[in-house]
N, CA, C and O atoms as a GROMACS GRO file, in nm:
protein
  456
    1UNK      N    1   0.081  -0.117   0.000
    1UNK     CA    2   0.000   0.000   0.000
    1UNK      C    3   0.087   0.125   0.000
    1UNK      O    4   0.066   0.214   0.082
    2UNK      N    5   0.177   0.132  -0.084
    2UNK     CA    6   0.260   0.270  -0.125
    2UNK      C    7   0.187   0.378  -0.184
    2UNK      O    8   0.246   0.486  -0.190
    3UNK      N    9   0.072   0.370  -0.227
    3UNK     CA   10  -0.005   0.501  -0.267
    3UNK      C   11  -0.057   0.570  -0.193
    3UNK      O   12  -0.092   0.685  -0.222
    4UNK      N   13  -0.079   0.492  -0.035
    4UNK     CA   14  -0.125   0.593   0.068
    4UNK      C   15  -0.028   0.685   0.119
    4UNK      O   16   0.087   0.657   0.151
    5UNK      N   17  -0.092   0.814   0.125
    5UNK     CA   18  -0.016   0.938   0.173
    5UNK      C   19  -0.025   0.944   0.338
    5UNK      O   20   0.051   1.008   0.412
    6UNK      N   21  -0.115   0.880   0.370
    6UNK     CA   22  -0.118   0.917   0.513
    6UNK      C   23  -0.079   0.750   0.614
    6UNK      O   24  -0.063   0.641   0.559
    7UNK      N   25  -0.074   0.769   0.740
    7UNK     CA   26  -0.029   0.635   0.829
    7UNK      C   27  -0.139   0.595   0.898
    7UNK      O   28  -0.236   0.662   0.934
    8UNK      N   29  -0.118   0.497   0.912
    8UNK     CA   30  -0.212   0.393   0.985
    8UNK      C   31  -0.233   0.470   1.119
    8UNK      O   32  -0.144   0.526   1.182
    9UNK      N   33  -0.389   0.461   1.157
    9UNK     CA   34  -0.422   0.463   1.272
    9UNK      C   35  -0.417   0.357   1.373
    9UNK      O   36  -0.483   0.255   1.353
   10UNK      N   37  -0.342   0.370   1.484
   10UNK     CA   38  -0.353   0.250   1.606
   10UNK      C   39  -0.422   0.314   1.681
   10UNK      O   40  -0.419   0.436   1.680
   11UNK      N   41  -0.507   0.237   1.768
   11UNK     CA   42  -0.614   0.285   1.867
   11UNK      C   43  -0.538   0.127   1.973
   11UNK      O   44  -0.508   0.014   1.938
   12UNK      N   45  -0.534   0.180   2.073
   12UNK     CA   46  -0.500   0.135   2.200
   12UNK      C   47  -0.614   0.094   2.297
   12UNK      O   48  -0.694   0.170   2.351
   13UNK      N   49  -0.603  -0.052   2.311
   13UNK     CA   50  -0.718  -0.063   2.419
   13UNK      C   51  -0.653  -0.159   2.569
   13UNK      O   52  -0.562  -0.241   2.582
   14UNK      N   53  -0.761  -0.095   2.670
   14UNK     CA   54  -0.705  -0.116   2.790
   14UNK      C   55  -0.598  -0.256   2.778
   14UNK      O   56  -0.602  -0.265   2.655
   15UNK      N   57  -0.538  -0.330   2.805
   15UNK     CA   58  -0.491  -0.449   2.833
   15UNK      C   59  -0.341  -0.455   2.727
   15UNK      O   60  -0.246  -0.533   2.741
   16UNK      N   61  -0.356  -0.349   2.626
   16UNK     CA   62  -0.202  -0.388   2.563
   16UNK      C   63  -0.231  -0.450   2.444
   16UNK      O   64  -0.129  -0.495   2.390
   17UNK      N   65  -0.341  -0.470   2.379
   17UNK     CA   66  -0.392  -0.498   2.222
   17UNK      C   67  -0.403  -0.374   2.152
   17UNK      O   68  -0.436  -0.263   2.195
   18UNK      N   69  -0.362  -0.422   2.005
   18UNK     CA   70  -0.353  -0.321   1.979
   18UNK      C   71  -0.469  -0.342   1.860
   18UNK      O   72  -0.506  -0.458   1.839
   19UNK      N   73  -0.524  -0.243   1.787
   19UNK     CA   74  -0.636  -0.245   1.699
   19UNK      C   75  -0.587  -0.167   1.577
   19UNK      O   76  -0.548  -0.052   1.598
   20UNK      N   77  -0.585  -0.212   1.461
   20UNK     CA   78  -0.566  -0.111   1.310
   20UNK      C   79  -0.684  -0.108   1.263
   20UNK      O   80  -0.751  -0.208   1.239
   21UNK      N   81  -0.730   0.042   1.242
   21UNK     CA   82  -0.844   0.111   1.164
   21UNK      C   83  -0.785   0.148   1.049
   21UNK      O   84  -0.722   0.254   1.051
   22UNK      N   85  -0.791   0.089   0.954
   22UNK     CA   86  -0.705   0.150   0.834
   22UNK      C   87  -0.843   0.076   0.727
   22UNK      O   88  -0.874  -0.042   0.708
   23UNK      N   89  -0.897   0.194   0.678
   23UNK     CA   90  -1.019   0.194   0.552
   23UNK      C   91  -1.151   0.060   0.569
   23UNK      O   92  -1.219   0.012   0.480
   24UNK      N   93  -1.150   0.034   0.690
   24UNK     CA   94  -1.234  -0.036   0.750
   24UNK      C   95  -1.377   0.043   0.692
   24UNK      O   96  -1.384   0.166   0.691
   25UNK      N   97  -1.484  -0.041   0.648
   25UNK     CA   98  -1.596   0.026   0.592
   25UNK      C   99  -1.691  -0.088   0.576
   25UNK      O  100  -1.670  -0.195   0.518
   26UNK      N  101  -1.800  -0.045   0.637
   26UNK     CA  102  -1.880  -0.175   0.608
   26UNK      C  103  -1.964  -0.159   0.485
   26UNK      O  104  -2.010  -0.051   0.448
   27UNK      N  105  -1.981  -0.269   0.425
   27UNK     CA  106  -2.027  -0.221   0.278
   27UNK      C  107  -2.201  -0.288   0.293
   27UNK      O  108  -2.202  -0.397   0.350
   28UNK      N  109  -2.315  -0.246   0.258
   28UNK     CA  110  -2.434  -0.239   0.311
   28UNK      C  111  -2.509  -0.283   0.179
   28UNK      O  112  -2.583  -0.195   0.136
   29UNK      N  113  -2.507  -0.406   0.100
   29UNK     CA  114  -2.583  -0.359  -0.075
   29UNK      C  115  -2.708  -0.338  -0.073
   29UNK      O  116  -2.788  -0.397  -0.001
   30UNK      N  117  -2.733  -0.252  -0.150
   30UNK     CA  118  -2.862  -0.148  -0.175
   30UNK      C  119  -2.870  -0.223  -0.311
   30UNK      O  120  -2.791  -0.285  -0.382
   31UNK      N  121  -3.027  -0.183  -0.317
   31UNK     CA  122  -3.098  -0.237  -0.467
   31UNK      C  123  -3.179  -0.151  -0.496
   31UNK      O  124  -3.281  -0.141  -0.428
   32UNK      N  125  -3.158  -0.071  -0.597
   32UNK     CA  126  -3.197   0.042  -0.665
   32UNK      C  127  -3.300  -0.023  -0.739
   32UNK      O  128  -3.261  -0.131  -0.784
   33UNK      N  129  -3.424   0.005  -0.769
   33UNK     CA  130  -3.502  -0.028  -0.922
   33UNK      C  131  -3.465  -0.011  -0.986
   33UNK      O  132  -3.545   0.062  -1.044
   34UNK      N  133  -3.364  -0.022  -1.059
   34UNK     CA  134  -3.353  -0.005  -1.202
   34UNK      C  135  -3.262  -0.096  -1.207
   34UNK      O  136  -3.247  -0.177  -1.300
   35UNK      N  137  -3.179  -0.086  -1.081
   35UNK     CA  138  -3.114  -0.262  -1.073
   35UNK      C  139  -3.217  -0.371  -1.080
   35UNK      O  140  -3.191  -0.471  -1.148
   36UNK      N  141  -3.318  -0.361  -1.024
   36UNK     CA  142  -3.414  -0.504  -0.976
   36UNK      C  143  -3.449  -0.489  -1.128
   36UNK      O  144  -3.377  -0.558  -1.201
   37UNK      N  145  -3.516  -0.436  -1.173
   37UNK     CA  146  -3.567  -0.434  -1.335
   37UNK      C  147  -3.480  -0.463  -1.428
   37UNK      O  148  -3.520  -0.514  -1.533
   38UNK      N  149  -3.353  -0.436  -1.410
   38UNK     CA  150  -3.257  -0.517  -1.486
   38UNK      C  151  -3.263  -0.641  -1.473
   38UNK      O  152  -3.273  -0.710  -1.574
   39UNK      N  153  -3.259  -0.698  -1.351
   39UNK     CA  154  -3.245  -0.841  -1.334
   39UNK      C  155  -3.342  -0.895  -1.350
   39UNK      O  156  -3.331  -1.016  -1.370
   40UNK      N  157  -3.472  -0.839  -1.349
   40UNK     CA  158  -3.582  -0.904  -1.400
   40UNK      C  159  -3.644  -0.921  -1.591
   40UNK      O  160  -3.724  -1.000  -1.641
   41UNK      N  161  -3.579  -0.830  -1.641
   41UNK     CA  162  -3.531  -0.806  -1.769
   41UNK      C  163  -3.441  -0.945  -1.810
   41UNK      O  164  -3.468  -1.012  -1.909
   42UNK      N  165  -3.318  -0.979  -1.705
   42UNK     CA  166  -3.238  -1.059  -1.792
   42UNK      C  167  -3.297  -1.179  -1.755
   42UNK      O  168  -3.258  -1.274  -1.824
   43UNK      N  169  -3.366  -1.203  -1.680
   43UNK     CA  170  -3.477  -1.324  -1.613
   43UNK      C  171  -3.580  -1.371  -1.717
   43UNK      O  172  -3.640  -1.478  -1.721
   44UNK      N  173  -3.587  -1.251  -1.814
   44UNK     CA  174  -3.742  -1.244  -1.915
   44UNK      C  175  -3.641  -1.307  -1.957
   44UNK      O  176  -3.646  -1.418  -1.905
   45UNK      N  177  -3.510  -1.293  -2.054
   45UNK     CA  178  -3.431  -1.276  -2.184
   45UNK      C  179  -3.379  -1.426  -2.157
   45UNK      O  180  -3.356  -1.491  -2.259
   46UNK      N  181  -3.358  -1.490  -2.032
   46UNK     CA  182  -3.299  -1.626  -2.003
   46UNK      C  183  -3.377  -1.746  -2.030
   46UNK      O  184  -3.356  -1.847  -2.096
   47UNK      N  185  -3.521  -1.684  -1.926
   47UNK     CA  186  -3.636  -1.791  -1.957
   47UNK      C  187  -3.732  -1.772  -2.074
   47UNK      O  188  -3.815  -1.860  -2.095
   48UNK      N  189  -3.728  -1.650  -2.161
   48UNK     CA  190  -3.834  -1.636  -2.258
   48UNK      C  191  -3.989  -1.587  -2.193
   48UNK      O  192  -4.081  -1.536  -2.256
   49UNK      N  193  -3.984  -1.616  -2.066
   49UNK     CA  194  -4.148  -1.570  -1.975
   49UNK      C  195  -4.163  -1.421  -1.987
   49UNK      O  196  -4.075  -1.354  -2.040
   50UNK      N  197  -4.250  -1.378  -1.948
   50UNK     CA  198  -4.298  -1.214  -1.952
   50UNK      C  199  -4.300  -1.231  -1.798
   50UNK      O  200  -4.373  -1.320  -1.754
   51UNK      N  201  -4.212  -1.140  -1.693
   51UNK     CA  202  -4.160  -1.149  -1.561
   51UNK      C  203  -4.339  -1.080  -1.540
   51UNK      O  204  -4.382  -1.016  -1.636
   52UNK      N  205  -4.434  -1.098  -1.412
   52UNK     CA  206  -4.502  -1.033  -1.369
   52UNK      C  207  -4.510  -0.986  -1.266
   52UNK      O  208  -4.534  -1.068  -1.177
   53UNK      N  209  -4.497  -0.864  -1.230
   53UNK     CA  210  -4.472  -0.761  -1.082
   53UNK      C  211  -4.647  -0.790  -1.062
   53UNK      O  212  -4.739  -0.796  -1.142
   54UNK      N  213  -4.639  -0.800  -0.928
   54UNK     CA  214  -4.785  -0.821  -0.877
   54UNK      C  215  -4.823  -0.709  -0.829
   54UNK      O  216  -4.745  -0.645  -0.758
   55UNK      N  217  -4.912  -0.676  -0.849
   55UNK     CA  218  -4.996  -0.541  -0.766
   55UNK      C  219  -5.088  -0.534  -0.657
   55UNK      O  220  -5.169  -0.626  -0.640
   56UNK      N  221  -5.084  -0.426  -0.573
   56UNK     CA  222  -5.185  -0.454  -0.430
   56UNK      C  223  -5.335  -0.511  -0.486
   56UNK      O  224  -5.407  -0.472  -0.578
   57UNK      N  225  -5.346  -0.614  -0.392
   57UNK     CA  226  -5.483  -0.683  -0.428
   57UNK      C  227  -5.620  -0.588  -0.398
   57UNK      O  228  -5.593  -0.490  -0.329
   58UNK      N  229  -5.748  -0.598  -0.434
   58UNK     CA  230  -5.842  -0.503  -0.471
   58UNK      C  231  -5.851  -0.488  -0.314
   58UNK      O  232  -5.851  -0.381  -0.253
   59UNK      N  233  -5.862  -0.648  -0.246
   59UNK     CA  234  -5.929  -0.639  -0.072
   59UNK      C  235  -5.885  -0.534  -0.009
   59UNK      O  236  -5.962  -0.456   0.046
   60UNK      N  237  -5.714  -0.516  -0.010
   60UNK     CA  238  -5.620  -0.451   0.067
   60UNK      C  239  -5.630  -0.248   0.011
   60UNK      O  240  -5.609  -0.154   0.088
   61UNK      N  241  -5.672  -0.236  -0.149
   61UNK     CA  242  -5.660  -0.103  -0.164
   61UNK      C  243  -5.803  -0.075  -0.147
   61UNK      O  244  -5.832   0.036  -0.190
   62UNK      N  245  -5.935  -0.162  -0.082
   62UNK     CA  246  -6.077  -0.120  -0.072
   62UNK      C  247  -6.046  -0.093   0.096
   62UNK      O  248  -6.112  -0.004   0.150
   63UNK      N  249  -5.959  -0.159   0.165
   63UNK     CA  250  -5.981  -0.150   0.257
   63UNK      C  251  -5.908  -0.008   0.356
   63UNK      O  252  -5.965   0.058   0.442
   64UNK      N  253  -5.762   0.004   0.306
   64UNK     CA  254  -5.683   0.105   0.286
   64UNK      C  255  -5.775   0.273   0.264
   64UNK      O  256  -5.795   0.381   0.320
   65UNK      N  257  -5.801   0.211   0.166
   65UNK     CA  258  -5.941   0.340   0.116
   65UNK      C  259  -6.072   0.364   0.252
   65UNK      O  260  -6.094   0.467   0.314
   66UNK      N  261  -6.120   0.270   0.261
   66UNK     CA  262  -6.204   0.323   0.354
   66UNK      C  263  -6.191   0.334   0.551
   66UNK      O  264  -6.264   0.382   0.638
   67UNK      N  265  -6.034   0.248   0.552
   67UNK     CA  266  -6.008   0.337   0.695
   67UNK      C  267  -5.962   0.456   0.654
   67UNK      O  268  -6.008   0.541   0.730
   68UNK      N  269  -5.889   0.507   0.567
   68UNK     CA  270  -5.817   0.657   0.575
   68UNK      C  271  -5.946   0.732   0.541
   68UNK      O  272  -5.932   0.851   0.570
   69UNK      N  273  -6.071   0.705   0.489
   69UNK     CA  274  -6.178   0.776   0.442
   69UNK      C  275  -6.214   0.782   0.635
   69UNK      O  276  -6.211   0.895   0.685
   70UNK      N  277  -6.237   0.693   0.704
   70UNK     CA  278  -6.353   0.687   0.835
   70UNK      C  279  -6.238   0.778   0.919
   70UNK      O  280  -6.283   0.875   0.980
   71UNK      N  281  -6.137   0.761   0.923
   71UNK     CA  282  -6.012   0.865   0.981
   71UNK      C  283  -5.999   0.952   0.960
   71UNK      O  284  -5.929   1.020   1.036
   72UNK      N  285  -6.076   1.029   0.807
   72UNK     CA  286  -6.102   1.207   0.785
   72UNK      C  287  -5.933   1.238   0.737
   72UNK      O  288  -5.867   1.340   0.755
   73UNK      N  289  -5.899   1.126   0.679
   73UNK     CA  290  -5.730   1.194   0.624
   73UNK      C  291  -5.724   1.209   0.486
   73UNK      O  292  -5.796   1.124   0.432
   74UNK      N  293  -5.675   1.272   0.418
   74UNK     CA  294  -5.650   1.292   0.293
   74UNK      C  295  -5.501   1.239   0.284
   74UNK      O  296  -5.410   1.235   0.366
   75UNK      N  297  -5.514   1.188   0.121
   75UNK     CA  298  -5.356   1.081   0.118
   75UNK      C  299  -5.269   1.162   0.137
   75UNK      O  300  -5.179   1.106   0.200
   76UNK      N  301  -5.242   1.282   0.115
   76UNK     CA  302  -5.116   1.347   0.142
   76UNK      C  303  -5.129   1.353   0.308
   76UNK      O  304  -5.028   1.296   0.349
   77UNK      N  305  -5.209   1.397   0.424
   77UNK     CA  306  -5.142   1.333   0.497
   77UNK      C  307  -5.154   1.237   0.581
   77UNK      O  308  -5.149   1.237   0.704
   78UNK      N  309  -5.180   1.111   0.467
   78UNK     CA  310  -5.136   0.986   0.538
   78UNK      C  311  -4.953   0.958   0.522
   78UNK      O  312  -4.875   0.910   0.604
   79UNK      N  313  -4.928   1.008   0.386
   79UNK     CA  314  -4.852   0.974   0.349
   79UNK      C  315  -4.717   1.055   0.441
   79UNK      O  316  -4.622   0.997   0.494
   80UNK      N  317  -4.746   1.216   0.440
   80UNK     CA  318  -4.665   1.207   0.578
   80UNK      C  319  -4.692   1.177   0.747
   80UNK      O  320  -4.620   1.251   0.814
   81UNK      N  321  -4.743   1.123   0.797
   81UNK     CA  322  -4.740   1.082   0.880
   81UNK      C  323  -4.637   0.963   0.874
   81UNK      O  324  -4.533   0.940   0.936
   82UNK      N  325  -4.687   0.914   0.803
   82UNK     CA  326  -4.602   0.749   0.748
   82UNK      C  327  -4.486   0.760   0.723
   82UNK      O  328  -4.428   0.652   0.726
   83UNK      N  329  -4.397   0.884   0.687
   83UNK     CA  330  -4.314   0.962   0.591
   83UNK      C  331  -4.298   0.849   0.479
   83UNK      O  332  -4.198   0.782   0.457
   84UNK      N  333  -4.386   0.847   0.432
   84UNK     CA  334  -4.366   0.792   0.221
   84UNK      C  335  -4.375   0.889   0.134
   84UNK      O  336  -4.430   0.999   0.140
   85UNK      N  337  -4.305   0.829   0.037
   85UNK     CA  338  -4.263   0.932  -0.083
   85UNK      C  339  -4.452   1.008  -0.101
   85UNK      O  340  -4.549   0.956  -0.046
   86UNK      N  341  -4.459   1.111  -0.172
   86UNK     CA  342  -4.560   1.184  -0.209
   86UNK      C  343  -4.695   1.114  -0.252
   86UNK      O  344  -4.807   1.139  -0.206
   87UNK      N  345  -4.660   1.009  -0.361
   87UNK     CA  346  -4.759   0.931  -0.427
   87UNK      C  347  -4.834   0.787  -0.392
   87UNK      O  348  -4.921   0.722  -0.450
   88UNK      N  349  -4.742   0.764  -0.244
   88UNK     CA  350  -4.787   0.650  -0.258
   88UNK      C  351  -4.880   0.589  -0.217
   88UNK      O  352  -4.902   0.474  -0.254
   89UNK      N  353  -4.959   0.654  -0.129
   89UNK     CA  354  -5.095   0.618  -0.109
   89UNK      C  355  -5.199   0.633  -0.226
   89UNK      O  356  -5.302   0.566  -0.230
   90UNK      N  357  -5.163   0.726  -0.320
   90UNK     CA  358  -5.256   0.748  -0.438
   90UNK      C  359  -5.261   0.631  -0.523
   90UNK      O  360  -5.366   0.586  -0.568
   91UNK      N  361  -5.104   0.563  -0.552
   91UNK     CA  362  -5.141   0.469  -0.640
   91UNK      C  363  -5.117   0.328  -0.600
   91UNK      O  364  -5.104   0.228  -0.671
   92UNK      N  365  -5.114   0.349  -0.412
   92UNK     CA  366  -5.190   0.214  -0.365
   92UNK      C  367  -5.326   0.199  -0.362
   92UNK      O  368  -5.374   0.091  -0.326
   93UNK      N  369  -5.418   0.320  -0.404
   93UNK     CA  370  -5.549   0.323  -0.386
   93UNK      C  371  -5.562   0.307  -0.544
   93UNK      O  372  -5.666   0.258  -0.589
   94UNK      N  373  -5.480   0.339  -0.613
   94UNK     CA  374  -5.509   0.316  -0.761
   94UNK      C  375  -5.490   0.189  -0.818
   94UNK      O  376  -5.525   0.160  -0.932
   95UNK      N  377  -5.435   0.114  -0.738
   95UNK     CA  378  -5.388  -0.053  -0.750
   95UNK      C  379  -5.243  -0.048  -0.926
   95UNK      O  380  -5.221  -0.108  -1.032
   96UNK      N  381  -5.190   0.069  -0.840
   96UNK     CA  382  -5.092   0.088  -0.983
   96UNK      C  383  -4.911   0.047  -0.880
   96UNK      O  384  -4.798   0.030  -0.927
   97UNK      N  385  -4.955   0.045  -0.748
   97UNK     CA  386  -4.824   0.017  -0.681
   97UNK      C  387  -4.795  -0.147  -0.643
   97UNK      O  388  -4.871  -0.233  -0.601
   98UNK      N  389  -4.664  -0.151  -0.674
   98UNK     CA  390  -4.612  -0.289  -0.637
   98UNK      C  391  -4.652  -0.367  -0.486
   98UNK      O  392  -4.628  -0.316  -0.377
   99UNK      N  393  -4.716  -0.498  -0.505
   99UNK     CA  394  -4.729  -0.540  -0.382
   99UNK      C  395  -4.595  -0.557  -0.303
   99UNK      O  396  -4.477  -0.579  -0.328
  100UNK      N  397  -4.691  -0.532  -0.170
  100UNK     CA  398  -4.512  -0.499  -0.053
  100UNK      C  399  -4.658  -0.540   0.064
  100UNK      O  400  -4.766  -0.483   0.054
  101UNK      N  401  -4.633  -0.628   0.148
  101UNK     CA  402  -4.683  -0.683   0.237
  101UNK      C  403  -4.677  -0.577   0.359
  101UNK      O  404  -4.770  -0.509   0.403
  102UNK      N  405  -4.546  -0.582   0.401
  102UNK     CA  406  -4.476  -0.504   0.524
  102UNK      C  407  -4.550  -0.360   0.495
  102UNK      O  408  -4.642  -0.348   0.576
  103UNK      N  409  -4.542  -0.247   0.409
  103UNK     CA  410  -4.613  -0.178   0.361
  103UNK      C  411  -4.786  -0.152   0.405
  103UNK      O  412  -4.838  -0.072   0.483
  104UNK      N  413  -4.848  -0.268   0.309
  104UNK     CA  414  -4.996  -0.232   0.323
  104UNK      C  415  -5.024  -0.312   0.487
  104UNK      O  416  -5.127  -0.292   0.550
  105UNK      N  417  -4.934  -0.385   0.528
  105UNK     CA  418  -4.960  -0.404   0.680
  105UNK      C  419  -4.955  -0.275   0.796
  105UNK      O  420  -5.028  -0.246   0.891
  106UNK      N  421  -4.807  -0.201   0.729
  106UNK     CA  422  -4.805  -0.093   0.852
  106UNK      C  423  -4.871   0.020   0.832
  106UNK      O  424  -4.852   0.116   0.907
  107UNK      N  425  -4.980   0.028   0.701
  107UNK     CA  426  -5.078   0.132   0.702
  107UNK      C  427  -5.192   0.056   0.714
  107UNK      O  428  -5.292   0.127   0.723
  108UNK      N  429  -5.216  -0.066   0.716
  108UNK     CA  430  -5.385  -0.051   0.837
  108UNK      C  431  -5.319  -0.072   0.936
  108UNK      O  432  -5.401  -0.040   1.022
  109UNK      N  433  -5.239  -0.100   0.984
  109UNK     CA  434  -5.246  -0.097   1.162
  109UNK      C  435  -5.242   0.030   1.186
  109UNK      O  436  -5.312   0.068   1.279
  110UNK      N  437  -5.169   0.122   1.119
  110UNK     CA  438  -5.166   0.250   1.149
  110UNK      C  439  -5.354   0.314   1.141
  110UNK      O  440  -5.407   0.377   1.232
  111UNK      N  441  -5.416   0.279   1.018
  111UNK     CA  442  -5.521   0.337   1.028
  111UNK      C  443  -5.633   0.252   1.107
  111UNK      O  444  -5.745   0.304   1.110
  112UNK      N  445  -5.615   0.121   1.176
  112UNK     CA  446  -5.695   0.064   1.269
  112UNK      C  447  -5.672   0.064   1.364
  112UNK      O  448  -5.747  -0.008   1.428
  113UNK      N  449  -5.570   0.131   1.441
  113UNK     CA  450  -5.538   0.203   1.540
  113UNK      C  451  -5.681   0.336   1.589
  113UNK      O  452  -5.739   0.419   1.519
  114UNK      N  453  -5.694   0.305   1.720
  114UNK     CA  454  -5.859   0.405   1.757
  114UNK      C  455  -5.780   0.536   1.831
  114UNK      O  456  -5.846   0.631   1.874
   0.00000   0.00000   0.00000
């Protein structure tokens, strides 16, 4: 490692061990959509199938709809309360958003909450 300009950090702990922090980084992978749609793209192109993204079922966006209706909220602010992006109660009520379980679970408990 001759390209580094600077020296190793030692950090000293009680007992006489010694510890090197040198570019320690935990790496966390994230999945962007446009990654997942790639891979579902090369999934079409491997197997020949037409990949199908499932959408919130009618039960879950009838039901969604009429606690936030008996709760007197308008989707914008359900949506911040919840902090979700701007739209997404609109086009979970529009049945245009990707099913996500965890999601349409923590907005009825939120709206069946008294």
């Amino acid at each position: 490692m001759s390209f580094q300009d600077w020296t190793p950090v030692v950090l000293k702990k009680m007992g006489g061990a010694t510890v090197s922090k040198v570019g320690y980084r935990k790496v966390v992978p994230q999945v962007d959509p446009a990654t997942k749609q790639a891979r579902m793209l090369d999934q079409f192109n491997a197997e020949g199938s037409v990949p199908k993204i499932e959408k919130v079922s009618a039960e879950d966006r009838k039901e969604i709809t009429q606690l936030r209706v008996l709760k007197k909220m308008t989707q914008d602010q359900l949506n911040t309360t919840l902090n979700l992006k701007k739209d997404t109660i609109k086009n979970i009520e529009n049945g245009t958003h990707e099913k996500n379980k965890a999601l349409t679970s923590k907005i009825k408990a939120y709206l069946s909450k008294t």
